[in-house]
C-alpha positions as CSV (number, residue, x, y, z in Angstrom):
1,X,117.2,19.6,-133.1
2,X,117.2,17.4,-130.1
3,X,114.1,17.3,-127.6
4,X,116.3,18.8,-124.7
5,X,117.3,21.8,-127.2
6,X,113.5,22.2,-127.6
7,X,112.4,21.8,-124.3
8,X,115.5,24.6,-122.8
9,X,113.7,27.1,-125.6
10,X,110.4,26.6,-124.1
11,X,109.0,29.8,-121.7
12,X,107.5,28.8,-118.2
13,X,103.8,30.3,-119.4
14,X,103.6,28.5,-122.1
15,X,101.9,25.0,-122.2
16,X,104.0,22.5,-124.2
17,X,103.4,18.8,-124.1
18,X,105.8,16.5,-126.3
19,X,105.4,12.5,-126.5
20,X,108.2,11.4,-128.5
21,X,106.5,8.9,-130.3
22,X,107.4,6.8,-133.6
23,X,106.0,8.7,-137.0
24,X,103.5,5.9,-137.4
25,X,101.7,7.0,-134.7
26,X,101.5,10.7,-136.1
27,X,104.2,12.2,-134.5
28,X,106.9,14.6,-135.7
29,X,109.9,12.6,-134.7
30,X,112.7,14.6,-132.8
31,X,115.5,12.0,-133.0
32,X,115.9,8.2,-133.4
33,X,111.7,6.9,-133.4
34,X,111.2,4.6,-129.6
35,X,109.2,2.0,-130.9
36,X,108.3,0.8,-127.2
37,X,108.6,3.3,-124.5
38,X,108.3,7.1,-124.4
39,X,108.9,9.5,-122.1
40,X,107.1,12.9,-122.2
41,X,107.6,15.9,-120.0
42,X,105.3,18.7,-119.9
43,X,105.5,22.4,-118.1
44,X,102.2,23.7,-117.5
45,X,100.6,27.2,-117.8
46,X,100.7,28.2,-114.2
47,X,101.5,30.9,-111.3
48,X,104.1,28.2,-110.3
49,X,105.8,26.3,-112.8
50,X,105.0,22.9,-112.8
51,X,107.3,19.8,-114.2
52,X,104.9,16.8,-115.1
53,X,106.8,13.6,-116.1
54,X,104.4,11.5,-118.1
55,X,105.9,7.9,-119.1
56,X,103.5,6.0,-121.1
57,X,103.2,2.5,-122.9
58,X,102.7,2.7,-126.4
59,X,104.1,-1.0,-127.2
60,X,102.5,-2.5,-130.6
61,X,102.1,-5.9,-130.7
62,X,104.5,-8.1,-131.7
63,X,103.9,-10.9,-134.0
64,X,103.4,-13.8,-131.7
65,X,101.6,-11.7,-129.6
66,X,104.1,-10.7,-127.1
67,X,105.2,-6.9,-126.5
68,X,107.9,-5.8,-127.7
69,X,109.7,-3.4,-125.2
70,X,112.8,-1.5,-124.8
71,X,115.3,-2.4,-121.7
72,X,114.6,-0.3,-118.7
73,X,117.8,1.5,-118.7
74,X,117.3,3.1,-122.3
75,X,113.9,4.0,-121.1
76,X,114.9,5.8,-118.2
77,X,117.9,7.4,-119.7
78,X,115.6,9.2,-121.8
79,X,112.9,9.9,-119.2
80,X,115.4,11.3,-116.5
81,X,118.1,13.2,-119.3
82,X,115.1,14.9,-120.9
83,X,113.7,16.0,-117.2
84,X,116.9,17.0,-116.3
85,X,117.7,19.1,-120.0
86,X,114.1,20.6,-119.2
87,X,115.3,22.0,-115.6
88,X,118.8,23.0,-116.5
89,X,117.5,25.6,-119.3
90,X,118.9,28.6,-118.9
91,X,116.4,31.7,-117.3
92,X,114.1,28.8,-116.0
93,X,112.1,30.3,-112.8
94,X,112.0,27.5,-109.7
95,X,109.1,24.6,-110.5
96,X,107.0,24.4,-107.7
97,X,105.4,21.4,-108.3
98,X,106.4,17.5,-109.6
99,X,103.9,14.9,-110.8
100,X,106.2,11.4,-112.1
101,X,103.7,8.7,-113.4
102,X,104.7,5.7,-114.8
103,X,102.7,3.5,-116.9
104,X,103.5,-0.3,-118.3
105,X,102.3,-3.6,-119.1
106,X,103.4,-5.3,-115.7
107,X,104.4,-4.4,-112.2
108,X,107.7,-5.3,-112.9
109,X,108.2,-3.4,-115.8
110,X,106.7,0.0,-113.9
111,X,109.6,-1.2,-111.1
112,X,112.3,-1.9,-113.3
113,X,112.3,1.9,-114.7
114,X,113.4,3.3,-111.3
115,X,116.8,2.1,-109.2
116,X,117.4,1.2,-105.5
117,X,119.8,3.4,-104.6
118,X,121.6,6.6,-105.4
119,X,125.0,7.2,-103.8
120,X,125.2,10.7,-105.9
121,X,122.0,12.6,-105.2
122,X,122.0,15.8,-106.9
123,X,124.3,15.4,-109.9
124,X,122.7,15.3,-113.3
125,X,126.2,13.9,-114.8
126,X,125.0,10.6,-112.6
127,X,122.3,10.3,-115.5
128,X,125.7,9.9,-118.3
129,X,127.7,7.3,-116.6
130,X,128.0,4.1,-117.3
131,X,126.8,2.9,-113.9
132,X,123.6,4.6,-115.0
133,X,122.8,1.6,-117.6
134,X,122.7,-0.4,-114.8
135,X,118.9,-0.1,-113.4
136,X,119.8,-0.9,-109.7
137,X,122.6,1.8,-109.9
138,X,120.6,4.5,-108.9
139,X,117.7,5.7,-107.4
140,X,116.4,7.8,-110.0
141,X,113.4,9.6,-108.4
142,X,116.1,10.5,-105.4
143,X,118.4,11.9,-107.5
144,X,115.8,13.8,-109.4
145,X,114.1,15.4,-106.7
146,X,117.8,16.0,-105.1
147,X,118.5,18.2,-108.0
148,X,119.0,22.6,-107.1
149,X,116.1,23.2,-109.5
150,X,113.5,21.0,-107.3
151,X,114.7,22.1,-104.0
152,X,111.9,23.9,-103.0
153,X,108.9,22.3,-104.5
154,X,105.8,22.8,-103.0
155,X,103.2,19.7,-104.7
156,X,104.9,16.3,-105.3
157,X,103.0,13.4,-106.7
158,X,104.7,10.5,-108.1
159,X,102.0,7.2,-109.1
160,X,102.0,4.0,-111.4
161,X,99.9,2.3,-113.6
162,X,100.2,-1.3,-115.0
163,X,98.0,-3.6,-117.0
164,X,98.8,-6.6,-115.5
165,X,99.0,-6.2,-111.5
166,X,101.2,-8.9,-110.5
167,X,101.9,-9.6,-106.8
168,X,104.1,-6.5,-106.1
169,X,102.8,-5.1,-103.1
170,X,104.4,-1.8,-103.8
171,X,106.7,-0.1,-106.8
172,X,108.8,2.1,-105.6
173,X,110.2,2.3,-101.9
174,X,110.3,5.8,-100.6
175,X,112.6,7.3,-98.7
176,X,111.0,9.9,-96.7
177,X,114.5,11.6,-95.9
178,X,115.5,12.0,-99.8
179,X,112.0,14.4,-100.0
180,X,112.9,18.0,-100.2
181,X,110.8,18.9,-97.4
182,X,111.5,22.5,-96.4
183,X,108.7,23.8,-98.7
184,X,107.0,20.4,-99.6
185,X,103.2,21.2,-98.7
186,X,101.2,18.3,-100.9
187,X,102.4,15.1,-101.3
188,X,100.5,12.2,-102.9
189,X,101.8,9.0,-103.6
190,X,100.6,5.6,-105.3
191,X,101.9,2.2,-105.3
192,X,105.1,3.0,-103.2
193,X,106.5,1.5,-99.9
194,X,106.7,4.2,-97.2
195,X,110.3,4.3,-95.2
196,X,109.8,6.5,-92.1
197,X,112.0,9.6,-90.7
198,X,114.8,8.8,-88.1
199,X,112.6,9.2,-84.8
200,X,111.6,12.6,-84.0
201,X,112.8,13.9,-87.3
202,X,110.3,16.6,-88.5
203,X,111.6,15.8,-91.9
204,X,108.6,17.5,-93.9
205,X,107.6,20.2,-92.0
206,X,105.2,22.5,-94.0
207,X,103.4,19.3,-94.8
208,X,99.4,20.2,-94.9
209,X,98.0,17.8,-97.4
210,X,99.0,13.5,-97.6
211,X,97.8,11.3,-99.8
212,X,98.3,7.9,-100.3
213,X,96.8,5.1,-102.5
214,X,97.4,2.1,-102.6
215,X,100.8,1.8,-100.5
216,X,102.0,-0.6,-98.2
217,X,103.9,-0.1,-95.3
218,X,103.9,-2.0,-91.7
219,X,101.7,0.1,-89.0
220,X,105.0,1.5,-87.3
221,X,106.6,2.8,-90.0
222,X,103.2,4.6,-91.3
223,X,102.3,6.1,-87.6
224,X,105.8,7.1,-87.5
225,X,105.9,8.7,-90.7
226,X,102.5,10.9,-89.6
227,X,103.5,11.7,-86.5
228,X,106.6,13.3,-87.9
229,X,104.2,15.6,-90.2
230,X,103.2,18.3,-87.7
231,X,101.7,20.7,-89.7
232,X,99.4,18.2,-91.5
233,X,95.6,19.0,-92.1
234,X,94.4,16.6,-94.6
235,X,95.5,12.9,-94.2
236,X,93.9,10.6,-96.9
237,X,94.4,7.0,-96.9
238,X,93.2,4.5,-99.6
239,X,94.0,0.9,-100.1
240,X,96.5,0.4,-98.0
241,X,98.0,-2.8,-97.2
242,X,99.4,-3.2,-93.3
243,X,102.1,-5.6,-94.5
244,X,105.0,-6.7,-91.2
245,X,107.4,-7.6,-94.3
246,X,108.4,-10.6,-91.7
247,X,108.9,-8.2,-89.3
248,X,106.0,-8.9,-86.8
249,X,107.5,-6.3,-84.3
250,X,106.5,-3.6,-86.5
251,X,102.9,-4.3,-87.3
252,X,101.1,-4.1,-83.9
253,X,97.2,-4.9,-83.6
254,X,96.1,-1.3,-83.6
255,X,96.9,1.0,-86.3
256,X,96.9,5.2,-84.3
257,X,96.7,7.9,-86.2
258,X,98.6,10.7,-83.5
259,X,98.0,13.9,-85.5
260,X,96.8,17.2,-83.6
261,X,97.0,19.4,-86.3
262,X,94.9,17.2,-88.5
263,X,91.0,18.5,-90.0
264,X,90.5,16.1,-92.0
265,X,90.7,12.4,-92.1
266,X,89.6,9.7,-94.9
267,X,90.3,5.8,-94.6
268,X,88.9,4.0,-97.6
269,X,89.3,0.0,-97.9
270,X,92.0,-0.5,-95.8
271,X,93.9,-3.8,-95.9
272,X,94.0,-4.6,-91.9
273,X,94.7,-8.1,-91.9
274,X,96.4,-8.8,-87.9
275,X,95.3,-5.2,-87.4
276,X,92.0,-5.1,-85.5
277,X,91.1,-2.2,-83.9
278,X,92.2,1.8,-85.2
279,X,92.6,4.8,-82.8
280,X,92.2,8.8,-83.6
281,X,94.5,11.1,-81.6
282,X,93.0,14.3,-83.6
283,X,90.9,16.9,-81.5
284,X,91.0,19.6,-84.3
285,X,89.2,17.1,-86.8
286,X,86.7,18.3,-88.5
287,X,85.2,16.3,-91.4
288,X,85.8,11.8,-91.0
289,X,85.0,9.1,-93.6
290,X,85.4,5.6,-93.0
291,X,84.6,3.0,-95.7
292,X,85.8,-0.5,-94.8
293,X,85.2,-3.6,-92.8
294,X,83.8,-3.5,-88.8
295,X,87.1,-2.2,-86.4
296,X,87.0,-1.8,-82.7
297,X,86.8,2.5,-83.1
298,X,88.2,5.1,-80.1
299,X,89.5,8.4,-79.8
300,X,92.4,9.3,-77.5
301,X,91.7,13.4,-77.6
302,X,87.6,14.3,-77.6
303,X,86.8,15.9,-80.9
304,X,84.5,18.4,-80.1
305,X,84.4,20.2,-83.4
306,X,83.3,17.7,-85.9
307,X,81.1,19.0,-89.0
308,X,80.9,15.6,-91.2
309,X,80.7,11.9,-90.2
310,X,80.7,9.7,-93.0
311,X,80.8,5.8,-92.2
312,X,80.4,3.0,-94.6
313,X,80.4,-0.4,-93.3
314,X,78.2,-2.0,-96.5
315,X,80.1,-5.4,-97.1
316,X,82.6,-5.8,-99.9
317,X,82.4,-8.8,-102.3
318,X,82.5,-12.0,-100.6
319,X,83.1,-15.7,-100.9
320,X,82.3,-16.3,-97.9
321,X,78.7,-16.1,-95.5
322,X,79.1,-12.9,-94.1
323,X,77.4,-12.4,-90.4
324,X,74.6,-10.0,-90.4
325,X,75.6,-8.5,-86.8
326,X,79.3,-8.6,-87.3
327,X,79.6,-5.2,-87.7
328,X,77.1,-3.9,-84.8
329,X,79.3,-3.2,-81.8
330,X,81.9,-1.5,-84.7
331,X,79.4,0.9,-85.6
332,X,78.2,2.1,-82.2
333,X,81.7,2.3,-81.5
334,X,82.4,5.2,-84.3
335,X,79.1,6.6,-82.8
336,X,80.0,7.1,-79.6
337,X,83.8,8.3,-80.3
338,X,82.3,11.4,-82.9
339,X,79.0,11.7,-80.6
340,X,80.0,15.7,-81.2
341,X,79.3,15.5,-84.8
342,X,76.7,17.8,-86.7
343,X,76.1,15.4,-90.4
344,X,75.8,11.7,-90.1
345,X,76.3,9.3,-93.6
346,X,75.5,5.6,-92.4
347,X,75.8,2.8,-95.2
348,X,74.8,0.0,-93.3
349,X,74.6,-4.5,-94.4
350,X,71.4,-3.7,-93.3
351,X,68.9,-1.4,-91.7
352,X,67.8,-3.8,-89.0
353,X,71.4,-4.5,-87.8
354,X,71.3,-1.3,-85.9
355,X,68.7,-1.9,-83.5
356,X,70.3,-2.2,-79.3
357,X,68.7,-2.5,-76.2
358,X,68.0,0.8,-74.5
359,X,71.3,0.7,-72.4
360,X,73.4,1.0,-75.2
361,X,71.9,3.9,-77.0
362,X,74.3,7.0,-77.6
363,X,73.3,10.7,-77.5
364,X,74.1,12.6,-80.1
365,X,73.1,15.9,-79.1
366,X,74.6,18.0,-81.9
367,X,73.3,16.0,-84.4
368,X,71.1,18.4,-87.0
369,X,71.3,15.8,-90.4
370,X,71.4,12.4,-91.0
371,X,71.3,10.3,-93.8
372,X,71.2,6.7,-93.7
373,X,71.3,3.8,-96.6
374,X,70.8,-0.2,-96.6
375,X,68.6,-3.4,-97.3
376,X,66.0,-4.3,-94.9
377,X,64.9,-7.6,-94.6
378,X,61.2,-8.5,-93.8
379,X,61.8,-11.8,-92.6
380,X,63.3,-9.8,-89.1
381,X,60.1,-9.3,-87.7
382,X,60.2,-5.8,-85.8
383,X,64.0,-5.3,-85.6
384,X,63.7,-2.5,-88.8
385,X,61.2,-0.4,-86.7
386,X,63.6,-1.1,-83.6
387,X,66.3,0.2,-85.6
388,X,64.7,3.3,-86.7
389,X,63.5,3.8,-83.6
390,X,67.0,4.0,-81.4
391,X,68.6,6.4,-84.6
392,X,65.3,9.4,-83.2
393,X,66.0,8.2,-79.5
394,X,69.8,8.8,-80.5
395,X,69.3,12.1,-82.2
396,X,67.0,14.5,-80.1
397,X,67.4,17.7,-82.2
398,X,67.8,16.4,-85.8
399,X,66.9,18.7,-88.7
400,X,67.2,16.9,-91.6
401,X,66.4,13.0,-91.8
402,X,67.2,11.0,-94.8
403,X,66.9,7.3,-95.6
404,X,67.6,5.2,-98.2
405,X,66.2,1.6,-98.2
406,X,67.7,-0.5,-100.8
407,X,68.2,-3.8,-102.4
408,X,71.0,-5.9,-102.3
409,X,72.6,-8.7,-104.6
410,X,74.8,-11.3,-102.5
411,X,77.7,-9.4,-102.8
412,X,76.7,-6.1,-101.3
413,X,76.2,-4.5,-104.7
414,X,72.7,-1.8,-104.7
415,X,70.4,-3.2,-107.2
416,X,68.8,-0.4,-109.6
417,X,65.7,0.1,-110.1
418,X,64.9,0.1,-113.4
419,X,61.9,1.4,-115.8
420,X,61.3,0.0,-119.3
421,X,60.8,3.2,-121.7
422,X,57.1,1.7,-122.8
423,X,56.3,2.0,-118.9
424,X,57.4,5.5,-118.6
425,X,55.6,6.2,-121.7
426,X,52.2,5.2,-119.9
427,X,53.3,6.6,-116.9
428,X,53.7,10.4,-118.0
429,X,50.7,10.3,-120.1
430,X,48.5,9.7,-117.1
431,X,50.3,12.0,-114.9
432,X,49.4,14.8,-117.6
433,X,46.0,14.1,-117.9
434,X,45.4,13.8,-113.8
435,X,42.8,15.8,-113.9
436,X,40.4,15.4,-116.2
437,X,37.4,13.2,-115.2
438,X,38.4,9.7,-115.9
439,X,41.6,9.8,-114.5
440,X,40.0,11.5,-111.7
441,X,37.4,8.7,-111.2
442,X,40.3,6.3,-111.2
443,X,42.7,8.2,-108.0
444,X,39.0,8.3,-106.1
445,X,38.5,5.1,-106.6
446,X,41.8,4.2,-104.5
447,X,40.0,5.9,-101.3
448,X,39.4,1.9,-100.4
449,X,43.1,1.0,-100.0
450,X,44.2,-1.2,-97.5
451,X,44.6,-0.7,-94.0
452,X,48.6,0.0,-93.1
453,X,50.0,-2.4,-90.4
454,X,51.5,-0.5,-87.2
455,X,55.4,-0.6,-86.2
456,X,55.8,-1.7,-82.6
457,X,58.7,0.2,-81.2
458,X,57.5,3.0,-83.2
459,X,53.9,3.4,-83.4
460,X,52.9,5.1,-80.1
461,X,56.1,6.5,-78.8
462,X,57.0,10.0,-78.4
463,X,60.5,11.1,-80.0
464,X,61.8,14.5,-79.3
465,X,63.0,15.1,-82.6
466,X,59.7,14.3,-84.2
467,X,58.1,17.2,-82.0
468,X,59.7,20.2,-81.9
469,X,63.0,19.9,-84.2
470,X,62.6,17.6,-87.5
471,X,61.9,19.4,-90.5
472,X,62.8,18.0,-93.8
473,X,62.2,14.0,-94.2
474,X,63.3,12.3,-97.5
475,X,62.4,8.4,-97.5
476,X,63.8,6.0,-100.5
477,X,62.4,2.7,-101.6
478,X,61.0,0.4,-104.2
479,X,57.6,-0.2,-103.6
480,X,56.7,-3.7,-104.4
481,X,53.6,-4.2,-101.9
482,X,51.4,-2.9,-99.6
483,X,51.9,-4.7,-96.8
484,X,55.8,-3.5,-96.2
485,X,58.1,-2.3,-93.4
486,X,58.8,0.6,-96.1
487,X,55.1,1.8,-96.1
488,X,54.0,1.1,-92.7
489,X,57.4,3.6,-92.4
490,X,55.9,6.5,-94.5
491,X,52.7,6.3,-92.4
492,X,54.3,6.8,-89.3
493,X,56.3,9.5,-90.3
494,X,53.8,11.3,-92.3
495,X,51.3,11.3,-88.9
496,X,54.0,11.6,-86.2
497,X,56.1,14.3,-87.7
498,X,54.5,17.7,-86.3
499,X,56.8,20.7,-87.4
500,X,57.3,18.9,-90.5
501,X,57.8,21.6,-93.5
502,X,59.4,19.0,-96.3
503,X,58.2,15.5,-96.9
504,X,58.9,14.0,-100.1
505,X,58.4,10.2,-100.3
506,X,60.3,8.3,-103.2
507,X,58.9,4.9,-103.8
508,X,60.3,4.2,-107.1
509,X,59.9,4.1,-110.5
510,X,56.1,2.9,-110.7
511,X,53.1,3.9,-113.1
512,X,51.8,7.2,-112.0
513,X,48.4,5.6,-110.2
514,X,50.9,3.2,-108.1
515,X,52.4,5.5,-106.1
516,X,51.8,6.5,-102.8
517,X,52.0,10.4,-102.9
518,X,47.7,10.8,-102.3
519,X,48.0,8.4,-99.9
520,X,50.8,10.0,-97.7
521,X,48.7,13.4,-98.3
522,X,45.3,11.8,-97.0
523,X,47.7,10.1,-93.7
524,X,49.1,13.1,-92.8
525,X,45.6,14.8,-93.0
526,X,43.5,12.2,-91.3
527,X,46.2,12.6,-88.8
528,X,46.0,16.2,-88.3
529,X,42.2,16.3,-87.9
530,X,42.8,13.8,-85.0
531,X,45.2,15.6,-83.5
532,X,42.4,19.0,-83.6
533,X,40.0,16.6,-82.6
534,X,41.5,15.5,-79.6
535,X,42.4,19.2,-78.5
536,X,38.7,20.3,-78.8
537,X,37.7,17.2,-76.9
538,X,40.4,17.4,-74.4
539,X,39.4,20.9,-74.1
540,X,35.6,20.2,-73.5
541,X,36.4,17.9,-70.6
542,X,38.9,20.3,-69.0
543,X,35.7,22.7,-69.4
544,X,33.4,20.3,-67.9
545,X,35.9,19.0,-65.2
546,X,35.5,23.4,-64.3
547,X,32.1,23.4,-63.8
């Protein structure tokens, strides 16, 4: 029986996944064995039907090496003929959602399954002709989604995989028009070239979800394409490369994202080249990630609802000598544009990089968490405490304050700490036996530690958010001496913070009697009996002032 027979058979509710594959690889063979490529398509167990089109390498080696492969247009005759045999069953209920995926050795390969064009959208008989063998005959996904079955799909996801990546900047060029939009809610795309709406089209209008990863499109065509989705609420962005395609007209310097109706907005490792500064028109947004290289940051709408900032401006891997301050007006920037924000991530080059003179400070009076990572180096002198010092200037009514202080190889990688089992051995055995007399004897005998330097710029200033609002203080680091920025920081914070209900101080992985805990305990004690002392003697000399 032929796989189309078996797939027309199949009920909606019931999960069946075929491969196809020769019997050598343990497979029941349905008709002639594809020794190369096969297609697989697979209904899931769901509410809505779901039609997933899986085509996967399973090339053996050939015996000089090489893969041995089947031409393109066998390969997507069987691809396309069993998807279509597996929608035209009879009694089949409407599929509501299409994932295509496409995996091969080579770009070109993974672009050579699908045509350029299709001047007969919506006939399955297109797939029998002999213009079909051709693979620039048609354009295959176009036709497919064309079809009646798929008309009113509600998820669409179509991707591409390849070994070798080559120098295609994109697989497959979409067509925005071809979509069958009227129910189309998620739609996420790999790989693919995005060709926009006529202008003012509203060609996808129940459009709440975009995805994209790894596309490349020049700025116009994708602000056009996003302006056209009204109704979107999650825009995700990933890899893209701005490319003119020797159009210069059509990539301008700033890439705008005009979406009112958006809550949600992600831009990961975006490939700006001529592009240099990115604008938000998006005063419903609620939650914003940023991960990529410094970019002149603005907002055309204020966003007054923000929940979640996240910003990652930690340098990629480099060839080249990175500036330490390159990113510094970017970041202040994205601070002062989402100033109405209630979580703050910062990954930062470094920790230092952040301190400004007063003048340029932000306020970010909604501010209740923040969490902040990156390196600091001790060679800056008093630049760390600086920098510490204008984030609890900047954020008056913080709850939470988290922050990470790490160490970085010269690529912008986080170096691990890491504990050899022997040490941790040692390390727990001690901490189960701290208290009995010897190990007792030993944490006593630490009472003579060293005196902790002070932070100028911190030591001595008042900070709203240490008085009356900041609760829960987490601080991160590797202790590897005494005399460190990192310590001198867990001081201060263990004496200044005065509503403090949570402090938990991380120094690493270290043997049991190396870390700092019994000190931080015996800081923020000696501080409090200070504080009580100077009350008592303030209020004596108030008494005495009396009489």
């Amino acid at each position: 029986m032929a796989p189309a027979d078996l797939f027309c058979r199949l009920p909606d509710d019931l999960l069946v996944h075929s491969d196809l594959l020769p019997p050598r690889q343990g497979r029941r063979p349905h008709r002639r064995p594809l020794p190369a490529m096969a297609p697989a398509v697979a209904a899931h167990r769901h509410p809505q039907p779901r039609l997933q089109v899986l085509l996967r390498s399973v090339e053996p080696a050939g015996p000089w090496g090489h893969y041995d492969s089947l031409p393109t247009s066998q390969v997507k005759a069987r691809l396309f003929s069993d998807a279509g045999a597996a929608l035209r069953a009879a009694g089949r209920r409407p599929v509501r959602k299409v994932s295509l995926f496409v995996k091969g050795r080579d770009d070109g390969y993974c672009q050579g399954v699908l045509g350029t064009s299709a001047p007969e959208w919506g006939r399955w008989d297109c797939f029998e002709t002999d213009a079909y063998r051709d693979p620039a005959a048609y354009d295959h996904v176009a036709a497919l989604l064309a079809v009646q079955e798929l008309l009113h799909i509600e998820e669409l996801r179509l991707g591409f995989k390849s070994a070798d990546a080559g120098d295609l900047r994109y697989i497959y060029e979409l067509d925005t028009a071809v979509l069958p939009g009227h129910n189309l809610r998620v739609l996420d795309i790999a790989r693919c070239r995005i060709k926009p709406p006529r202008t003012g089209a509203d060609v996808i209008p129940c459009l709440s979800v975009l995805r994209l990863y790894k596309c490349s499109s020049p700025t116009k065509d994708l602000e056009d394409f996003i302006s056209a989705t009204r109704s979107l609420r999650t825009l995700h962005i990933e890899s893209h490369d701005f490319y003119s395609y020797g159009d210069c007209s059509s990539s301008g310097d700033r890439f705008t994202v005009n979406c009112p109706s958006v809550t949600a907005i992600t831009l990961v490792g975006l490939k700006l080249r001529t592009i240099k500064g990115i604008e938000l028109d998006a005063p419903c947004l609620r939650t914003f990630k940023y991960n990529g290289q410094p970019v002149d940051f603005s907002v055309k709408s204020p966003v007054t609802e923000l929940a979640r900032v996240e910003i990652d401006l930690t340098p990629r891997p480099r060839y080249y000598d990175h500036p330490k301050k390159a990113w510094f007006d970017s970041l202040w920037q994205f601070l002062r544009s989402l100033r109405h924000m209630r979580i703050l991530k910062l990954n930062v080059p470094n920790i230092e990089g952040i301190a400004v003179e007063h003048e340029h400070l932000v306020t970010l009076h909604t501010l209740e968490r923040l969490e902040i990572e990156g390196p600091s180096d001790p060679s800056r002198g008093n630049d760390p405490a600086t920098a510490i010092a204008n984030l609890l200037q900047s954020c008056p009514v913080i709850h939470d304050l988290h922050i990470r202080i790490v160490n970085h190889d010269y690529n912008g990688m986080v170096i691990e700490d890491v504990v050899s089992p022997a040490h941790f051995d040692v390390s727990l055995d001690l901490f189960e036996k701290r208290y009995t007399k010897e190990i007792r004897v030993m944490i006593d005998g630490e009472q003579g530690s060293p005196v902790i330097a002070d932070l100028p710029g911190l030591t001595g200033c008042w900070f709203n958010c240490l008085q009356n609002h900041l609760k829960n203080v987490k601080l991160q680091f590797v202790l590897k001496e005494m005399d460190s920025f990192e310590i001198s920081l867990a001081k201060f914070l263990a004496e200044n913070c005065m509503v403090l209900e949570l402090l938990e101080i991380d120094d690493g992985k270290h043997n049991f009697l190396s870390h700092i805990n019994l000190m931080v305990e015996r800081w923020r004690m000696n501080a409090s009996e200070q504080r009580k002392q100077m009350e008592l003697d303030s209020a004596k000399a108030s008494k005495q002032r009396v009489e």
